[in-house]
C-alpha positions, 0 to 999 in steps of 0.5 A, a space after each residue: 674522098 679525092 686529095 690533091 697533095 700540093 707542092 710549092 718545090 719543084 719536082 725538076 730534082 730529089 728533095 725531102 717535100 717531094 719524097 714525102 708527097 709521094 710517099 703519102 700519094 702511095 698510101 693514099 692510092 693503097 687504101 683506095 682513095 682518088 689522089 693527085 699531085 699538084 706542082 709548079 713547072 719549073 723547065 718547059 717541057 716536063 713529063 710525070 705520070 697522069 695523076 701529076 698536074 702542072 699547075 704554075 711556074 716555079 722559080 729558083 731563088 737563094 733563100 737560107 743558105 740554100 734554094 727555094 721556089 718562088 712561084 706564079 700562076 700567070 693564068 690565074 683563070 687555069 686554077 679554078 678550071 683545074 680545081 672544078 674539073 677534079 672536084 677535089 675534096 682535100 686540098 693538102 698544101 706542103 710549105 707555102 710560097 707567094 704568091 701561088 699559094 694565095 692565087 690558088 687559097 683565093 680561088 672560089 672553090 677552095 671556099 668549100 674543099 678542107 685545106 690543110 698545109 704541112 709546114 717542113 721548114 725551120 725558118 727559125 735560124 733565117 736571118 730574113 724571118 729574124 730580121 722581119 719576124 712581124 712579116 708572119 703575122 699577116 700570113 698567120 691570120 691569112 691561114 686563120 681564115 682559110 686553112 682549117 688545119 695545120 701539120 708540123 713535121 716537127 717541133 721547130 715547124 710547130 713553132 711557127 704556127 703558135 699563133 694559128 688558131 686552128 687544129 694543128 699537130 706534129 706528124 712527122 715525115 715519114 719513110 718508105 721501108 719497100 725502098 730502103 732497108 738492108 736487102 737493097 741490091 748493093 753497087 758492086 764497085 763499092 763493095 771492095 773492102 773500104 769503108 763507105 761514108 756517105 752524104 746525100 743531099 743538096 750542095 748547097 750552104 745548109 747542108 755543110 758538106 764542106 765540114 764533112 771534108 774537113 772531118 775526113 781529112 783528118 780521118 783520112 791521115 788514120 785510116 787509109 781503108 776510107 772512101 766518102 761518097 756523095 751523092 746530090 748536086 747544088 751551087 756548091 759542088 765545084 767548090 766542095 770538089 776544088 777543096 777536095 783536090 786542093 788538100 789531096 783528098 782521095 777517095 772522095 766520089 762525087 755520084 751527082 744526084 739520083 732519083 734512087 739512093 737507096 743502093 748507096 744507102 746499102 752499100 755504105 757503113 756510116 751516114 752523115 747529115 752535117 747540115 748546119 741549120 734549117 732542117 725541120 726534120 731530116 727524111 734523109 736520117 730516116 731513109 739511112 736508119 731504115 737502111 741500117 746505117 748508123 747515123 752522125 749528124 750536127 745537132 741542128 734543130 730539127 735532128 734535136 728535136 726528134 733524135 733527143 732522148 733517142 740512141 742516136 742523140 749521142 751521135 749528135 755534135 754542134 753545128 759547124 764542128 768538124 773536128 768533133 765531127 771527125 771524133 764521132 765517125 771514128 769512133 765507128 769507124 774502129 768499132 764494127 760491133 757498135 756500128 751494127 748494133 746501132 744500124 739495128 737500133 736505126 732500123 727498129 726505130 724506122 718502123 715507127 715512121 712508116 709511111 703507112 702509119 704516117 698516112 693514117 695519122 694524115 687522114 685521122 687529122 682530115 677527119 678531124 679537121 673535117 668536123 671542126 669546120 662544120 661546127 663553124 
């Protein structure tokens, strides 16, 4: 069997699709089966491994409080040629853009390989998709046609495809527990005593940061032993650093972003993900539990969908709260027995989203997949 993991997002800087892509790419190479990644260019001159195939231009657009990918193929001619060179048997789109993914779902060869997308969004808090609901009709019955399954990382991702007719199944991302995990070599500069809470994400609308500074201002006046470090880039920094200076924060970092996080995963006591909307899921939750950090996030529907009924549901608070927000971390903050103990909570539930087990689960469902389209 050879795989082509699709990706709509560029690969140009750190994102949860891109993670979980290569993820399923690293399994999928351990059992022995012939991968390659597929992904739009989005600068003139990039340079990835040799299973990494540029196919298609990507173009930033703002999109839902955040940035998302437009993508074209120019040379439409260029996809069929790379699909009847690699002669690929699994065609595993991740999320879907316009119009690449028609240019490429309309190629003659996809006609014979098995298609499968993955959907990471939540589009239910998008005010576009609120506004023209009827627009996912179209696409839907497109999918009827010419995907043969569909896998949600959640289920807010899940709901989107109600309609769809095909085999579909919640498999949730997953994480790499080689990376991240308590035995990461920690930065020394962070390691002087103080408190470490960090964020790592886009700067961008979605991802709240702003409510975390307004959390930690007012931790700020109680505890004089914090730092909050940041770690990610987006259209918002200049802005989350100007309030920052503006109301005398100290102790705040911003690192920009990094390919690698995992040594400030390790080098911090408490994660925090205040994204106000728009997560399917949270990789970035998993990677900080598997880190052993205990975790305080909005309640926004991903992180309720797969934290509800768990221990860290109760670390959970409405969207937008900063105050409540700020009542949370302290609570950690003054209590290292329970910050422990939930980072071995973290760890143990980790386990159970290994990329190992989730790739077997994504290749169960290919063959799955497999048999329901010969029966057609």
């Amino acid at each position: 069997m050879k795989v082509a993991l699709i990706s709509f997002h560029t690969f140009f800087s750190p994102g949860g699709v891109k993670t979980h892509i290569f993820g399923l790419y690293k399994e999928f190479k351990k059992r022995g089966i012939e991968t390659k990644i597929i992904i739009p260019r989005r600068r003139l001159k990039e340079k990835y491994q040799k299973d990494i195939i540029l196919l298609g231009t990507s173009f930033p657009i703002r999109f839902g409080g955040g940035v998302s990918d437009i993508d074209v193929n120019f040379n439409p001619v260029s996809i069929e040629r790379v699909l009847r060179k690699e002669k690929f048997d699994v065609l595993h789109f991740h999320n879907f853009s316009f119009p690449s993914g028609l240019q490429i779902l309309l190629s003659p060869t996809t006609f014979k390989t098995l298609n499968i997308l993955t959907f990471h969004s939540d589009i239910s808090r998008s005010k576009f998709f609120q506004r023209f609901p009827q627009i996912l009709k179209p696409f839907i019955k497109f999918c009827d046609l010419r995907i043969d399954g569909v896998i949600a990382v959640s289920k807010v991702a899940y709901d989107t495809f109600k309609e769809y007719r095909g085999p579909k199944i919640i498999l949730p991302n997953g994480v790499d527990l080689e990376r991240f995990n308590p035995k990461v070599p920690k930065i020394e500069k962070y390691l002087d005593g103080k408190i470490n809470i960090l964020f790592v994400g886009r700067i961008e609308k979605r991802k709240g940061l702003i409510y975390l500074l307004k959390a930690y201002e007012i931790l700020q006046k109680k505890f004089p032993n914090l730092r909050l470090i940041v770690v990610g880039d987006g259209p918002l920094r200049e802005k989350c650093q100007k309030y920052a200076k503006d109301n005398g924060l100290k102790e705040v970092i911003f690192e920009g972003a990094k390919e690698d996080p995992s040594p400030y995963f390790a080098s911090s006591h408490i994660f925090c993900a205040p994204s106000i909307f728009g997560e399917s899921f949270g990789i970035v939750i998993l990677e900080a539990m598997a880190s052993g950090l205990p975790v305080v996030a909005f309640a926004n529907e991903g992180y309720k969908s797969w934290l509800k009924g768990k221990k860290g549901e109760k670390f959970l608070v409405e969207p937008k709260d900063f105050k409540k927000l700020a009542q949370k971390i302290e609570i950690l903050i003054r209590n290292s027995k329970l910050r422990e103990e939930m980072g071995k909570w973290g760890i143990n539930e980790a386990k159970k989203y290994s990329f190992s087990k989730i790739a077997q689960k994504v290749l169960d469902f290919y063959s799955f997949c497999q048999k329901e389209k010969l029966k057609k």
